[in-house]
C-alpha positions as CSV (number, residue, x, y, z in Angstrom):
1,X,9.1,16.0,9.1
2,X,11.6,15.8,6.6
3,X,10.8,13.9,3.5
4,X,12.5,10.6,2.4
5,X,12.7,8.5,-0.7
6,X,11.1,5.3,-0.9
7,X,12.0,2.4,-2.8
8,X,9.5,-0.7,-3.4
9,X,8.0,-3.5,-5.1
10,X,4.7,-5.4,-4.9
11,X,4.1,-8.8,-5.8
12,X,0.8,-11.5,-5.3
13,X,0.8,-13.2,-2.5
14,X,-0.9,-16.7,-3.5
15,X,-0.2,-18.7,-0.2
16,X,0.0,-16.2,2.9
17,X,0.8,-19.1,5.6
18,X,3.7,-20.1,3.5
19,X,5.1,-16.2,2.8
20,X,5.4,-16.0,6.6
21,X,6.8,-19.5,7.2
22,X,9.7,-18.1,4.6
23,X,10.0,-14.6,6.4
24,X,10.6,-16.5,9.5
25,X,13.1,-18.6,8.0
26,X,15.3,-15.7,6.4
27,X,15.6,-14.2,9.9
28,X,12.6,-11.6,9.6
29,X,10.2,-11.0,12.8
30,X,6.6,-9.7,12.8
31,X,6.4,-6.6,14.0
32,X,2.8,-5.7,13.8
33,X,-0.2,-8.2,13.0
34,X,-2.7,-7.9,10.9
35,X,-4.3,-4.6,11.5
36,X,-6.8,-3.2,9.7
37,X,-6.2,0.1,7.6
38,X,-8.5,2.6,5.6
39,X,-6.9,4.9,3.0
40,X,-8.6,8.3,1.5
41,X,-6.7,9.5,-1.8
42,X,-7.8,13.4,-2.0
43,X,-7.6,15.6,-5.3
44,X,-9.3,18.6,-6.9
45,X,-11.9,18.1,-9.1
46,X,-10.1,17.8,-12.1
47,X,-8.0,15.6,-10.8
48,X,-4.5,18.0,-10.9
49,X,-2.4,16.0,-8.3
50,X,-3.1,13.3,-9.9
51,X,-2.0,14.5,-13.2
52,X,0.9,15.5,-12.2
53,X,2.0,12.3,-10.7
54,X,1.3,13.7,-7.2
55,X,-0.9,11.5,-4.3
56,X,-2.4,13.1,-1.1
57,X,-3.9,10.6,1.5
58,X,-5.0,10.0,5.1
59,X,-4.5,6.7,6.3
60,X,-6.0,5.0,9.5
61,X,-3.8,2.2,11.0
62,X,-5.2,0.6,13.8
63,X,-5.6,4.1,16.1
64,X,-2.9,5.9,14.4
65,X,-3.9,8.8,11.8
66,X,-1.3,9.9,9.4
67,X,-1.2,12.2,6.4
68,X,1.0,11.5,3.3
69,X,2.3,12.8,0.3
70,X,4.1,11.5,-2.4
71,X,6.0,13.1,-5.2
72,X,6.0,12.0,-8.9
73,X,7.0,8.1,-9.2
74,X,10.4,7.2,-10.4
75,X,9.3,3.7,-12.1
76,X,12.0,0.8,-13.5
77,X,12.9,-2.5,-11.7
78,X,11.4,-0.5,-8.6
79,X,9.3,1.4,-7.9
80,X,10.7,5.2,-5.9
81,X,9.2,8.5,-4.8
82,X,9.9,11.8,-2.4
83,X,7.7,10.7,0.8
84,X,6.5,13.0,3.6
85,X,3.8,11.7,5.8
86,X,3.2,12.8,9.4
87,X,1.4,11.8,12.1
88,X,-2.6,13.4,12.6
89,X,-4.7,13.1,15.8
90,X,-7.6,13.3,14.4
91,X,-7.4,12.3,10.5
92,X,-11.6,13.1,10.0
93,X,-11.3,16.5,11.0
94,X,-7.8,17.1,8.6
95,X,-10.6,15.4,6.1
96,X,-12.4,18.2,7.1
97,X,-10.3,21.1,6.3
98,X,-9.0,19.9,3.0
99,X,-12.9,19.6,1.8
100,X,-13.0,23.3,2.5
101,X,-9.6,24.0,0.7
102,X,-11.6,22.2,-2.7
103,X,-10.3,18.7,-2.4
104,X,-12.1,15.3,-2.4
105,X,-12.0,11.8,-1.8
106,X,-10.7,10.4,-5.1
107,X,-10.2,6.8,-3.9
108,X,-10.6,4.7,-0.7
109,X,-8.6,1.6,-0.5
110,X,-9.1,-1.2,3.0
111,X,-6.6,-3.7,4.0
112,X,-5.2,-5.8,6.7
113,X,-2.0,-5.6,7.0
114,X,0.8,-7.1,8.8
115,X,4.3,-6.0,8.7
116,X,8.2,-8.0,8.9
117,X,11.5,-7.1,9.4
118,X,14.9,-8.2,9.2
119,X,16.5,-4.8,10.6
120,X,17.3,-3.7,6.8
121,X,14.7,-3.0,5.7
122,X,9.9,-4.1,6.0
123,X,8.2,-6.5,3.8
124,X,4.5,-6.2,4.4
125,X,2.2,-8.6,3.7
126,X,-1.3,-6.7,2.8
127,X,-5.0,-8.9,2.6
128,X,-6.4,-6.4,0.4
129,X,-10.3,-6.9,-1.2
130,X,-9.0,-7.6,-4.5
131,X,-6.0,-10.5,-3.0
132,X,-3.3,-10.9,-1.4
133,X,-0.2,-8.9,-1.8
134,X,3.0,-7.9,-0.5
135,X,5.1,-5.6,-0.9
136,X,9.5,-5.3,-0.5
137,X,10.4,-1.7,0.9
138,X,14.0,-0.5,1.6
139,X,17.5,-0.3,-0.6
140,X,17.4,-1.4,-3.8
141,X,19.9,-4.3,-3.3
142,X,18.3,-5.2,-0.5
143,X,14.7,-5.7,-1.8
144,X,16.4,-7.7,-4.6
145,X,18.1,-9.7,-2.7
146,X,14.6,-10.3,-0.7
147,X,13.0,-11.1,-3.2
148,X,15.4,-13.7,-4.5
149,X,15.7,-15.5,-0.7
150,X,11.9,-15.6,-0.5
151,X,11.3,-17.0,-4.3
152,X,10.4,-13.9,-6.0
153,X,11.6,-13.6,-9.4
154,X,11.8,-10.1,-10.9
155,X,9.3,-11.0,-13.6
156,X,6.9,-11.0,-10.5
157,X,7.6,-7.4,-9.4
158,X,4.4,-5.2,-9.9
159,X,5.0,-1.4,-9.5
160,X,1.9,-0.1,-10.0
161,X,0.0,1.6,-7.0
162,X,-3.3,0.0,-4.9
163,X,-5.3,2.4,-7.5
164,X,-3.9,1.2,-10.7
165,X,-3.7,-2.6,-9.3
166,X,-7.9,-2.1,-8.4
167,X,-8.6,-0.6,-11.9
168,X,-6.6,-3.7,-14.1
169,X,-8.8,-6.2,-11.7
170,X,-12.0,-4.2,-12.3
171,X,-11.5,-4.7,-16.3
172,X,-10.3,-8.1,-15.7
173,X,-13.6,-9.3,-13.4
174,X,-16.2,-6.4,-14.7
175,X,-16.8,-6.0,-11.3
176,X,-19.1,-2.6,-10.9
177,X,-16.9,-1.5,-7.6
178,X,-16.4,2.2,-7.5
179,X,-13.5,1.4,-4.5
180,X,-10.8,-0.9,-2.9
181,X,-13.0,-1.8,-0.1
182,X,-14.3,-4.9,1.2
183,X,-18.3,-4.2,1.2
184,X,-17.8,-3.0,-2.4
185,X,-16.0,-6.0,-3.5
186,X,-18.6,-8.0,-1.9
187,X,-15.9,-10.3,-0.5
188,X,-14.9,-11.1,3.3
189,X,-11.6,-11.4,4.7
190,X,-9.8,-14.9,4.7
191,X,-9.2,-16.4,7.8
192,X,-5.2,-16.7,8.2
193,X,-2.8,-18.2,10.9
């Protein structure tokens, strides 16, 4: 699969029922309700892709496996990176094999999350142990301009990753979690719509 750019911003989400009632009025449509995903950062032991600004994960969607990698993040008013990700049949056994090539889990993120469109471009709204938050993805402009219809100021984009967003809440809360996952945060999912 060839690799594409991707271009994003993230933002808290402090009233989910009210993000959606705005998607709907600026024309966007759900295209996948909350499902529940489990991410698996790998590395080597000392940690080289992620020095060099590299991330390797499996992700479980629902049923779907896919593998991704991202290149070095470009980081301004956006966030953008060289994607490739393809689709696994079986992401435990690819697990598997890059344990026997020397790399290992580094991080495991959980959400639920539910995706919109307006045929531009996907906002995704993500229930994530740590809050809610969603995130803008497509052309610049265009995420901009999303932003903007759905009351999003630019002071309120966050480009950090799920990683870096998990270790600023663990120094803000002293929470002793090792990962992004519910049972380690201790915390259940909120009931929504």
């Amino acid at each position: 699969m060839a690799a594409s750019k991707e271009v994003e911003i993230k933002f808290v989400v402090h009233d989910l029922l009210d993000l959606q009632r705005r998607l709907r009025e600026s024309g966007f449509r759900l295209i996948t309700p909350p499902t529940p995903e489990i991410n698996t950062l790998y590395d080597t032991a000392d940690q080289t892709l992620r020095k060099h600004g590299d991330l390797l994960r499996i992700r479980k969607y629902g049923a779907q496996w896919t593998m991704t990698h991202k290149g070095k993040a470009s980081i301004g008013r956006h966030k953008s990176r060289i994607e490739t990700e393809i689709e696994l049949d079986d992401g435990k056994k690819l697990a598997v094999i890059l344990e026997a090539l020397g790399f290992r889990p580094s991080f495991r993120y959980e959400k639920f999350r539910s995706e919109w469109t307006d045929g531009k471009g996907h906002v995704v709204l993500d229930e994530t142990p740590i809050g809610n938050i969603s995130e803008i993805e497509g052309k610049p402009r265009w995420i901009d301009a999303t932003a903007k219809q759905l009351g999003i100021p630019p002071d309120q984009y966050i480009t950090q990753s799920y990683a870096e967003m998990f270790f600023d809440w663990k120094l803000r809360t002293r929470s002793q979690a090792k990962e992004m996952t519910f049972l380690a945060v201790k915390k259940r999912r909120p009931k929504i719509g």
